[in-house]
ChimeraX commands (.cxc) that place a marker at each C-alpha (Angstrom):
marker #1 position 0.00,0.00,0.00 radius 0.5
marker #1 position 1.11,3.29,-1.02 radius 0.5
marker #1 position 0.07,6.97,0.31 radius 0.5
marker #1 position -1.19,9.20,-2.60 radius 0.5
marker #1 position -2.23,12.72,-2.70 radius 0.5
marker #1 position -3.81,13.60,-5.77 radius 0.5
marker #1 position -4.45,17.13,-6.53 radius 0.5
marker #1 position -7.67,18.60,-8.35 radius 0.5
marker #1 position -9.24,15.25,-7.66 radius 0.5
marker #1 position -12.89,16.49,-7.27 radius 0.5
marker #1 position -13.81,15.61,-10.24 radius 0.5
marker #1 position -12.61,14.52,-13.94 radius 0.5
marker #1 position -9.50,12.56,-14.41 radius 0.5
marker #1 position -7.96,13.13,-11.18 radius 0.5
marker #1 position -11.13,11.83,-9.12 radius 0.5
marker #1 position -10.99,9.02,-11.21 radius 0.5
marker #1 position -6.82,8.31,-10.50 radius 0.5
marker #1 position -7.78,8.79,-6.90 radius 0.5
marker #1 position -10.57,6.29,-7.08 radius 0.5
marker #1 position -8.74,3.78,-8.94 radius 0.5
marker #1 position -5.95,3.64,-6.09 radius 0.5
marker #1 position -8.63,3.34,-3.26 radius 0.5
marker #1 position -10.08,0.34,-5.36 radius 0.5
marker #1 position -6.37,-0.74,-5.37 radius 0.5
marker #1 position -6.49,-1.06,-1.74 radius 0.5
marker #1 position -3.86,2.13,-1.01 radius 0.5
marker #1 position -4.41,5.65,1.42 radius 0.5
marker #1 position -5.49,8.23,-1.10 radius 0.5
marker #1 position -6.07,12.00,0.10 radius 0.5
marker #1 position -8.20,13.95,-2.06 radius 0.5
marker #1 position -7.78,17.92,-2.99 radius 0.5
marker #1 position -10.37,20.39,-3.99 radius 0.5
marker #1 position -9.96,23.54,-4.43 radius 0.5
marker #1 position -12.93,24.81,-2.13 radius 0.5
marker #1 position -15.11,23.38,0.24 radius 0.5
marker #1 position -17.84,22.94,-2.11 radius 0.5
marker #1 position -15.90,20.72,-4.35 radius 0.5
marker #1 position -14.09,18.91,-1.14 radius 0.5
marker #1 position -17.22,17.62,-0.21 radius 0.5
marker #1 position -18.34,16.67,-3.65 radius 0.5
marker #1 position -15.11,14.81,-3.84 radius 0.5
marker #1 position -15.75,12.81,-0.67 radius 0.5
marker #1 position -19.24,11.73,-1.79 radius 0.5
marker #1 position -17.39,10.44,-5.35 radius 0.5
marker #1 position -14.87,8.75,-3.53 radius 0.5
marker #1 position -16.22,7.28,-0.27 radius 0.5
marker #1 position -13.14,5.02,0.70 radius 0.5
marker #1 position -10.49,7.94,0.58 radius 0.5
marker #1 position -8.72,9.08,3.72 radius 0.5
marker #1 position -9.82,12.95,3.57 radius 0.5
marker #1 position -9.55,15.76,1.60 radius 0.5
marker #1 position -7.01,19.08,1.68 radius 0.5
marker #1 position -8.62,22.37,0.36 radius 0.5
marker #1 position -6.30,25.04,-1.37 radius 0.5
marker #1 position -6.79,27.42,-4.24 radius 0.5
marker #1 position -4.01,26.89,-6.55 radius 0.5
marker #1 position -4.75,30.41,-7.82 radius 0.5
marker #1 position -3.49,31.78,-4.76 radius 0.5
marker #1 position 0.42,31.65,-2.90 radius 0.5
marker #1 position -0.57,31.98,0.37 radius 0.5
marker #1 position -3.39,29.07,-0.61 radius 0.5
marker #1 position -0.79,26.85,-1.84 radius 0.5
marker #1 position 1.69,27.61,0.78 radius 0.5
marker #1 position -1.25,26.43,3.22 radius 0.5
marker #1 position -1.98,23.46,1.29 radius 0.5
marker #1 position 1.65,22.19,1.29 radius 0.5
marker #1 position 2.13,22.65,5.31 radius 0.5
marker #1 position -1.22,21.21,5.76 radius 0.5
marker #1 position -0.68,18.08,3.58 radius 0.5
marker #1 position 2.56,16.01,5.43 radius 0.5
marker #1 position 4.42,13.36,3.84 radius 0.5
marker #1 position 3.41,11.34,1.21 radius 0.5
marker #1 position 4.61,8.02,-0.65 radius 0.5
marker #1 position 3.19,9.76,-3.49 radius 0.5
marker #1 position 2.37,12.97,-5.23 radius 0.5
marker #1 position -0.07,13.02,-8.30 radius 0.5
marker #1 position 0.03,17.24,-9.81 radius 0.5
marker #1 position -2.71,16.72,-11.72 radius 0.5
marker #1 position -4.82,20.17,-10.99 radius 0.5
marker #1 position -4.74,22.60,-13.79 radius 0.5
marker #1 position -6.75,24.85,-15.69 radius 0.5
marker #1 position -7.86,24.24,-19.80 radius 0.5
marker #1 position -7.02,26.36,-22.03 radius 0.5
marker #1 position -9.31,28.74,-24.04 radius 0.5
marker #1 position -9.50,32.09,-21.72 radius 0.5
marker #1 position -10.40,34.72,-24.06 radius 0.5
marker #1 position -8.14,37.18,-22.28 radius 0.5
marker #1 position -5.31,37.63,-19.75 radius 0.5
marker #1 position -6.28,37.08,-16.44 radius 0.5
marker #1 position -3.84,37.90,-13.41 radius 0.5
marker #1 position -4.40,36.91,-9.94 radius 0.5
marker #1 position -4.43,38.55,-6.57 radius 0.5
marker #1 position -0.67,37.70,-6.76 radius 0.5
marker #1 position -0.50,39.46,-9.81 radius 0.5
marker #1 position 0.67,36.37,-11.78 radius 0.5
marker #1 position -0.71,34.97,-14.94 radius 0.5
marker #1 position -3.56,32.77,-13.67 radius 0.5
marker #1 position -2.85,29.92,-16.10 radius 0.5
marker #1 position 1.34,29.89,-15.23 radius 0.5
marker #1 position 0.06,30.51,-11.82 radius 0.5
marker #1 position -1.62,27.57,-11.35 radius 0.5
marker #1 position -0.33,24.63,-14.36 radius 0.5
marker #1 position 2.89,25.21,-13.25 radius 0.5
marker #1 position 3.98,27.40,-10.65 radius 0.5
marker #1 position 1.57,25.96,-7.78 radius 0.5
marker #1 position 2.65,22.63,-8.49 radius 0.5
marker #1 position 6.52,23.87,-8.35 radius 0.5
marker #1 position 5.53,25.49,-4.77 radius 0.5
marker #1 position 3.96,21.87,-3.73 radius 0.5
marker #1 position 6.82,20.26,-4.48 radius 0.5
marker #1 position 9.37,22.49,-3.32 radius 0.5
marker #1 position 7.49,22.86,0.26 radius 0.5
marker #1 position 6.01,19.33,1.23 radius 0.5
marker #1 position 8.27,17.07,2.67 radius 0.5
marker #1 position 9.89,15.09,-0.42 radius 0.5
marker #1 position 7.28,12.34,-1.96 radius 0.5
marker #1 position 8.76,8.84,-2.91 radius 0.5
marker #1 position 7.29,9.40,-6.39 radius 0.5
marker #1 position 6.25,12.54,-8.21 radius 0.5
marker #1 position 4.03,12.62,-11.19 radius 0.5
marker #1 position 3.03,15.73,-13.41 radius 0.5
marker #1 position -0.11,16.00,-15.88 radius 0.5
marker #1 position 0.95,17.59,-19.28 radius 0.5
marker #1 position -1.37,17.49,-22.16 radius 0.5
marker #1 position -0.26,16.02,-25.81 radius 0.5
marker #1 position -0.64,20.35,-26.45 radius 0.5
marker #1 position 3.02,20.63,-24.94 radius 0.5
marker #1 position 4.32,19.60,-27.97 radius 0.5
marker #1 position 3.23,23.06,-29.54 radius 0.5
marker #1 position 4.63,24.87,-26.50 radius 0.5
marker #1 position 7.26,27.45,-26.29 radius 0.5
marker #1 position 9.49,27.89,-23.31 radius 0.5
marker #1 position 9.93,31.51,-23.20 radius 0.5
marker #1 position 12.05,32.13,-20.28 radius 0.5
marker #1 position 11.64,35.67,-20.72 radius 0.5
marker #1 position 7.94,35.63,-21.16 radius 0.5
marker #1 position 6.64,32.82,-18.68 radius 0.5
marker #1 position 3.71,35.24,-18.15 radius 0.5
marker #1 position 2.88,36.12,-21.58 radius 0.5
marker #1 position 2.68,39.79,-20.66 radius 0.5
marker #1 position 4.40,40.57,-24.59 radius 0.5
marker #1 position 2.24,40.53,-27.83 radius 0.5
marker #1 position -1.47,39.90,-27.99 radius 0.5
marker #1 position -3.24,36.94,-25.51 radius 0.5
marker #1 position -3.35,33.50,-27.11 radius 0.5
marker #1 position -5.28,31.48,-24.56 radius 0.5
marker #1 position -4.75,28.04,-26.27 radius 0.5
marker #1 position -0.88,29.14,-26.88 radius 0.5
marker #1 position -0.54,29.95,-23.03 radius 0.5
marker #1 position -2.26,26.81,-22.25 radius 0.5
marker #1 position 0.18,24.95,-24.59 radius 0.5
marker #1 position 2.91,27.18,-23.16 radius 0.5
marker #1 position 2.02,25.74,-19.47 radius 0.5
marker #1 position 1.90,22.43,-20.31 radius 0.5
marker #1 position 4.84,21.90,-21.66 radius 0.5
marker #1 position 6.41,23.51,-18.88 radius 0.5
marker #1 position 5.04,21.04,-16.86 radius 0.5
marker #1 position 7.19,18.39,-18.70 radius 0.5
marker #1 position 10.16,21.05,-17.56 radius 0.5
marker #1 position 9.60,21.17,-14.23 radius 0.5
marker #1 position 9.24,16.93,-14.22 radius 0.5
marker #1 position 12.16,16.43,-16.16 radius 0.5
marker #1 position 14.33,19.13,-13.69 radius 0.5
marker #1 position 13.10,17.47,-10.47 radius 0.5
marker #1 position 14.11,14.38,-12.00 radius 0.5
marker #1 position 17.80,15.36,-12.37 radius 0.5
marker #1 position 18.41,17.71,-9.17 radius 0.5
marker #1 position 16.77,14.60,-7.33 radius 0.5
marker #1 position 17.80,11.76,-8.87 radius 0.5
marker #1 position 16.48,9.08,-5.34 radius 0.5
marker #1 position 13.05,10.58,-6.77 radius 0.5
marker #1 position 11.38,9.10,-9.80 radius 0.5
marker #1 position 9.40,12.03,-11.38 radius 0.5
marker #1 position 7.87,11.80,-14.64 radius 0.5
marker #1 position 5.47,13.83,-17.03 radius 0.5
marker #1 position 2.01,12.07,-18.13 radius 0.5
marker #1 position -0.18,13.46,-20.85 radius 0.5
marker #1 position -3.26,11.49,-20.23 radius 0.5
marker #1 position -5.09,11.90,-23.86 radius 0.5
marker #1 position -8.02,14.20,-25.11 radius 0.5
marker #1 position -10.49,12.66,-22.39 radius 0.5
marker #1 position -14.10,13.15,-22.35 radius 0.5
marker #1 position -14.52,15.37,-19.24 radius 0.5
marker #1 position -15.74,18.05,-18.29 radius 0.5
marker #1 position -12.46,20.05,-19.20 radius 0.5
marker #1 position -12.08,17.71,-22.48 radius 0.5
marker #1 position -15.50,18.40,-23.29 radius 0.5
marker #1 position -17.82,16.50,-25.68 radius 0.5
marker #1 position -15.77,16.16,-28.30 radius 0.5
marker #1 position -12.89,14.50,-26.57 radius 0.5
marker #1 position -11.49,11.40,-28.24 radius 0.5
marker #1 position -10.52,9.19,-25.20 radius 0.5
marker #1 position -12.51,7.43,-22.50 radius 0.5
marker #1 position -12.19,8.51,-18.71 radius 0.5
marker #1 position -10.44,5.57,-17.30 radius 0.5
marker #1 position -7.55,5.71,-20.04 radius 0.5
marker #1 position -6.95,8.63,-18.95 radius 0.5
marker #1 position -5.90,7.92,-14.84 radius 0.5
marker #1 position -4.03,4.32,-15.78 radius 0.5
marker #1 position -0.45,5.70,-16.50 radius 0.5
marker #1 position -0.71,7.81,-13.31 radius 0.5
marker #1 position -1.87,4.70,-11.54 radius 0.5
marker #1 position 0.96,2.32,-12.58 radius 0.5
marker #1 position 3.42,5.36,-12.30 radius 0.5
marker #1 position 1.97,5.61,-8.49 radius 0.5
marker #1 position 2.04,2.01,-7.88 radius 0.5
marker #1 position 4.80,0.52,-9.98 radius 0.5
marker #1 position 8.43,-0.63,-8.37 radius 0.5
marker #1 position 10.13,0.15,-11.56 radius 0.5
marker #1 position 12.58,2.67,-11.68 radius 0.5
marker #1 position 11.32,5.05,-13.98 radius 0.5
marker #1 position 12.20,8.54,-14.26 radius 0.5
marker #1 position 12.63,11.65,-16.14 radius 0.5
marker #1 position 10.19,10.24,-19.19 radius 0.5
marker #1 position 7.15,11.36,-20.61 radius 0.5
marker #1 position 4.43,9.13,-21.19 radius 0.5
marker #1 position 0.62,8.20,-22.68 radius 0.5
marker #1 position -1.31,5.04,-21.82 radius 0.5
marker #1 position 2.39,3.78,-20.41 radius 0.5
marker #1 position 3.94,4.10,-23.43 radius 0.5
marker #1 position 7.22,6.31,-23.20 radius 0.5
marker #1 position 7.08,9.19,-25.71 radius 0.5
marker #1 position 9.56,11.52,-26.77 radius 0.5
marker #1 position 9.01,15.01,-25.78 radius 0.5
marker #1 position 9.06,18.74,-26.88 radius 0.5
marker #1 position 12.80,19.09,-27.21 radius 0.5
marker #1 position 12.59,22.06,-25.04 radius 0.5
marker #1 position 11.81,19.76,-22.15 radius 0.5
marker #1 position 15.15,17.87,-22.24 radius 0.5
marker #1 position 17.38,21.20,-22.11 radius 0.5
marker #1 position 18.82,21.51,-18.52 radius 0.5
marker #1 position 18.96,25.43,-19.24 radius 0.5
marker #1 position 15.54,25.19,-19.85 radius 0.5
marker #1 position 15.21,23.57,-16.77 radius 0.5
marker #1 position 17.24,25.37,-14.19 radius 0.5
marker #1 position 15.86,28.76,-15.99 radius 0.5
marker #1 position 12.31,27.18,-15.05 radius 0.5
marker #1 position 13.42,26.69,-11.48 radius 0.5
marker #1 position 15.35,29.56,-11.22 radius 0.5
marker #1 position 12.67,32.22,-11.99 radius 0.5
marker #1 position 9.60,29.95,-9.94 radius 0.5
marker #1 position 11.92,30.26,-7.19 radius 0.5
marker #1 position 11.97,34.15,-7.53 radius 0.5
marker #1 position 8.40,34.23,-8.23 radius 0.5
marker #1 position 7.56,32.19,-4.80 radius 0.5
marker #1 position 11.02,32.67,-2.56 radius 0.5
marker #1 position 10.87,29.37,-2.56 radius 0.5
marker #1 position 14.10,27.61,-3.88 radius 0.5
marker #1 position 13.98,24.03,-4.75 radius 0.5
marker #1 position 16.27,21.95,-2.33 radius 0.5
marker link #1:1,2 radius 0.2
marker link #1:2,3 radius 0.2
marker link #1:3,4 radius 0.2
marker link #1:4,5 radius 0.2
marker link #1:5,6 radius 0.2
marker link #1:6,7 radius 0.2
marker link #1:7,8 radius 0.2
marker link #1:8,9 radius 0.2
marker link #1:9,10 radius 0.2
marker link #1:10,11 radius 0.2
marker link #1:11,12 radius 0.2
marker link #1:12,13 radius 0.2
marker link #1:13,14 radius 0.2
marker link #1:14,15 radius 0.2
marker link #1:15,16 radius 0.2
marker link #1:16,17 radius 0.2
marker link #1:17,18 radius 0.2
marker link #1:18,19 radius 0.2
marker link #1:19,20 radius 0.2
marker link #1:20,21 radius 0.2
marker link #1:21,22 radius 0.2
marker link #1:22,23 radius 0.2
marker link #1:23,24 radius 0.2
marker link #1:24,25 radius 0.2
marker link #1:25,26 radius 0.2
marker link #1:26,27 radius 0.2
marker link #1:27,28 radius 0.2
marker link #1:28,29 radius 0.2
marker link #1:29,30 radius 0.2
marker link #1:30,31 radius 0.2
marker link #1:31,32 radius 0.2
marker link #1:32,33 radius 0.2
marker link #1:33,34 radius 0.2
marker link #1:34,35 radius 0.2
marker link #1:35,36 radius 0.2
marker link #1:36,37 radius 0.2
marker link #1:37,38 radius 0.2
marker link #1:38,39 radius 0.2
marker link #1:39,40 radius 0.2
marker link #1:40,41 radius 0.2
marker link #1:41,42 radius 0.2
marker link #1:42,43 radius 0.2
marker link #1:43,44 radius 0.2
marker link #1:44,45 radius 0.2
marker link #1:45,46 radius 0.2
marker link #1:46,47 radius 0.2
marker link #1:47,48 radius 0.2
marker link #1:48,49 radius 0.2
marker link #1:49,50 radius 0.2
marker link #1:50,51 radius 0.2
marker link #1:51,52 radius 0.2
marker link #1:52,53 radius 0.2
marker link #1:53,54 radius 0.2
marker link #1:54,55 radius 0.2
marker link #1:55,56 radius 0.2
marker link #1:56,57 radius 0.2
marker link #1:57,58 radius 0.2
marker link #1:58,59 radius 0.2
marker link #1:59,60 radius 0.2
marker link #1:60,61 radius 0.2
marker link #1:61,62 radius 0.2
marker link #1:62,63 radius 0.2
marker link #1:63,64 radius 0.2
marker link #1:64,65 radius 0.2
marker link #1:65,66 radius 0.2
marker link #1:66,67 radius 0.2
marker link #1:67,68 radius 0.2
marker link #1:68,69 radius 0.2
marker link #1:69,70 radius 0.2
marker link #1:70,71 radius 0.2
marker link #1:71,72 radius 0.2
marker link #1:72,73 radius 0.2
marker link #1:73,74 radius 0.2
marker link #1:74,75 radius 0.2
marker link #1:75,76 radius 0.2
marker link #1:76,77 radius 0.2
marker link #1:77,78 radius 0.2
marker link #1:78,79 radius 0.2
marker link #1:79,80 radius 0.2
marker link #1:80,81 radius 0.2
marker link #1:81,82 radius 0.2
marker link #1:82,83 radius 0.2
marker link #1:83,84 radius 0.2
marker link #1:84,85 radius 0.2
marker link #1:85,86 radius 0.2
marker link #1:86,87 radius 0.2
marker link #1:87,88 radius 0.2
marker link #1:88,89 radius 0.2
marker link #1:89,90 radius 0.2
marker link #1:90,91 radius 0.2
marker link #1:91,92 radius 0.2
marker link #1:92,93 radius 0.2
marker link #1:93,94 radius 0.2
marker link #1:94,95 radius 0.2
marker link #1:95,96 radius 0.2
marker link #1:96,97 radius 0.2
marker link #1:97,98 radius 0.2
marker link #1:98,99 radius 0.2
marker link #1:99,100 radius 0.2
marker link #1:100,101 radius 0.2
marker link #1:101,102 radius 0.2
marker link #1:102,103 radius 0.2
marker link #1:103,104 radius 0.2
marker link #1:104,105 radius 0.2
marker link #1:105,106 radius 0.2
marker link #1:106,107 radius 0.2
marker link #1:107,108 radius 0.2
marker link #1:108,109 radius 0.2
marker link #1:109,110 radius 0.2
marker link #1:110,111 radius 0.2
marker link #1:111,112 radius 0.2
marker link #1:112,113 radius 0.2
marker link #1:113,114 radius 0.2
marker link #1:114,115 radius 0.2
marker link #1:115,116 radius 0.2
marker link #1:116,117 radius 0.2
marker link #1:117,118 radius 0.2
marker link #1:118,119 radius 0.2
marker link #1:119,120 radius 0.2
marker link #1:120,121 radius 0.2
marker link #1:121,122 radius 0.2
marker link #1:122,123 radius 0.2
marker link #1:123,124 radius 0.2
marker link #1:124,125 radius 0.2
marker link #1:125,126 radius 0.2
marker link #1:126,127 radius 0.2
marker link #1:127,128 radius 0.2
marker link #1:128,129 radius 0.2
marker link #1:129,130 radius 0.2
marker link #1:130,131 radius 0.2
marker link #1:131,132 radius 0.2
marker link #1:132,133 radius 0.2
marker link #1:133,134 radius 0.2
marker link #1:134,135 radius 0.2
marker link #1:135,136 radius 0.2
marker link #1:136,137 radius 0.2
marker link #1:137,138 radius 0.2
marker link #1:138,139 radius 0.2
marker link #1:139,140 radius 0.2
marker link #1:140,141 radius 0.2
marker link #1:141,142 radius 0.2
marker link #1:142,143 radius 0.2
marker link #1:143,144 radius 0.2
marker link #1:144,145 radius 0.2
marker link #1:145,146 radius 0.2
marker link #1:146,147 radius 0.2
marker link #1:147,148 radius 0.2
marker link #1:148,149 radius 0.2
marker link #1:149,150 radius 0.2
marker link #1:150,151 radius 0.2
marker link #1:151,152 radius 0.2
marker link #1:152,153 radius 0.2
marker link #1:153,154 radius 0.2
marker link #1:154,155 radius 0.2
marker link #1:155,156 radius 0.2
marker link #1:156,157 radius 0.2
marker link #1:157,158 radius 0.2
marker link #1:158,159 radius 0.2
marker link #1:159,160 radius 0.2
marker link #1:160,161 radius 0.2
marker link #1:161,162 radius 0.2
marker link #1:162,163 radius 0.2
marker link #1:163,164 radius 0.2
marker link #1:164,165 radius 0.2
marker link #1:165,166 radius 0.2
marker link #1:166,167 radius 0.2
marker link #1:167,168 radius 0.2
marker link #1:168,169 radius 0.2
marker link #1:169,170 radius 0.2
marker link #1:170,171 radius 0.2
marker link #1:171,172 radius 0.2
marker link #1:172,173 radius 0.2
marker link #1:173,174 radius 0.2
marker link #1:174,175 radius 0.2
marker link #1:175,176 radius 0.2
marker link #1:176,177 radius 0.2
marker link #1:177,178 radius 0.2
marker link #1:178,179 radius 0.2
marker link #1:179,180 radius 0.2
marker link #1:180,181 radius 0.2
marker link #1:181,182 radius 0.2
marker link #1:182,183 radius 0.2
marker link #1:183,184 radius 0.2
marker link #1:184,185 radius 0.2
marker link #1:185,186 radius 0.2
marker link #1:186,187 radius 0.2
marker link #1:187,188 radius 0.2
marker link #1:188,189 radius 0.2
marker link #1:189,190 radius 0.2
marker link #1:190,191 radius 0.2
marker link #1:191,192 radius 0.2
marker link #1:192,193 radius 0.2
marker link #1:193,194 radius 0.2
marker link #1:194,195 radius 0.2
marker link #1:195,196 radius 0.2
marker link #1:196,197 radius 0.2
marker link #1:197,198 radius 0.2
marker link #1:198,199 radius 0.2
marker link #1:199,200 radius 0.2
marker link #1:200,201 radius 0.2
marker link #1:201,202 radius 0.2
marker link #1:202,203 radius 0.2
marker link #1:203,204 radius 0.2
marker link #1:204,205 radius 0.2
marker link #1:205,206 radius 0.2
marker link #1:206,207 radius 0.2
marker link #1:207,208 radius 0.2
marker link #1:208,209 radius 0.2
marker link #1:209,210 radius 0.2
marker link #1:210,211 radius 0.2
marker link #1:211,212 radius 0.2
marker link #1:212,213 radius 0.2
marker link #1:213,214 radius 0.2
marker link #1:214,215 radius 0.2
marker link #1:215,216 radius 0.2
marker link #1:216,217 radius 0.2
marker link #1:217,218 radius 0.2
marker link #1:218,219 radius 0.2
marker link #1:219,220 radius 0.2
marker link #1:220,221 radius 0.2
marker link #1:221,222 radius 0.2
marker link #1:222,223 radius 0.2
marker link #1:223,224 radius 0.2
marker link #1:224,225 radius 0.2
marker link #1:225,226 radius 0.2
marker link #1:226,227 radius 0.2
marker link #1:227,228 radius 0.2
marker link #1:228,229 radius 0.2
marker link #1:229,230 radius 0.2
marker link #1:230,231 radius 0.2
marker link #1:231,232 radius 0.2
marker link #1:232,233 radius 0.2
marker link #1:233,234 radius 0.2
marker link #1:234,235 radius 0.2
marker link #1:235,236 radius 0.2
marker link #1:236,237 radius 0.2
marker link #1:237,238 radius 0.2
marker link #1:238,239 radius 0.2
marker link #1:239,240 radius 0.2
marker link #1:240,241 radius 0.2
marker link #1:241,242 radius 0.2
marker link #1:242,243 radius 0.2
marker link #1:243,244 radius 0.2
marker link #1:244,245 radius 0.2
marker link #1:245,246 radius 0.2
marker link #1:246,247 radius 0.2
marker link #1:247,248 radius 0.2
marker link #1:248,249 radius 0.2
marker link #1:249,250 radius 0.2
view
């Protein structure tokens, strides 16, 4: 048995990861990102050992969340926000809400809570039209492209998996995109079925293997947006979230 937290699990692919690993027999803690949700989550996933409540959109949220949440065998980042927004919204932080909370809250999580035995990080097949401005993380240059900034994030995502994944090498972390899935963020037109979509977190979660630094759909390893494998790229990443936060990744 394994201990899993699985973040924005109140619905959509991540309730169904979290469900999956209760059926599986191990501790699963459940995140929402109110108290609304956090009790909608509970009812959808009876056998799971609680639920943490934190608004990704906020630091101070996220810093509450992560001193709130302990240790963990596991750590599923699977809250994020679609892509789509029709303009640029910024946050009472004054970030760019979908940086803010696709890749910078997950950053926080991991560089606050006490280090996980595994770490896994949704992406989206999108990442692959990404582009890792280091100088524009925010997209505050040029006119809004939600979709773009949505792409941006995710392949960021794949960034932040691959540095963990080489500054702490006794820590498998990998990148998942999980398909187009027919929730309520993939909508109706989505291609893939819902439980496709939580298996490769679920083995990743589960597995003894020692797998690490890869990118993956329906546990088949892919090959990445090369962006993701440049270890400039990636201590840039970490170097400016730590700014952003004042958090610096141990």
């Amino acid at each position: 048995m394994v201990s899993v937290l699985v973040t924005g699990s109140s619905d959509g692919i991540g309730r169904e990861t979290a469900a999956t690993l209760v059926d599986r027999g191990h501790r699963v803690v459940l995140h929402a990102r109110n108290d609304e949700r956090a009790a909608r989550a509970l009812a959808a996933v009876p056998g799971a050992d609680g639920v943490l409540v934190g608004d990704l959109a906020s630091l101070a949220s996220t810093r509450d969340l992560a001193a709130a949440a302990g240790p963990f065998d596991v750590v599923v980042h699977n809250a994020g926000l679609g892509g789509g927004l029709p303009s640029r919204v910024v946050t009472e932080d004054g970030l760019e809400l979908l940086f803010q909370v696709n890749v910078l809250a997950p950053y926080l999580l991991t560089a606050l809570m006490p280090r996980p035995g595994r770490l896994v990080y949704l992406t989206s097949g999108l990442e692959a039209q990404g582009v890792a401005d280091l100088a524009d993380l925010q997209h505050e240059r040029g006119p809004w492209d939600g979709m773009q900034a949505y792409s941006d994030s995710k392949l960021l995502d794949v960034v932040l998996a691959f540095a963990v994944a080489r500054h702490w090498p006794d820590v498998p972390s990998n990148a998942v995109d999980p398909g187009w899935v027919k929730t309520k963020l993939g909508g109706p037109g989505a291609t893939d079925e819902l439980p496709s979509g939580a298996e490769t977190q679920v083995w990743l979660a589960t597995t003894d293997e020692p797998v690490t630094g890869r990118y993956f759909k329906w546990r088949e390893e892919l090959r990445a947006n090369p962006a993701a494998y440049d270890e400039a790229v990636q201590d840039g990443l970490l170097a400016a979230c730590a700014e952003l936060t004042g958090v610096t990744l141990g």
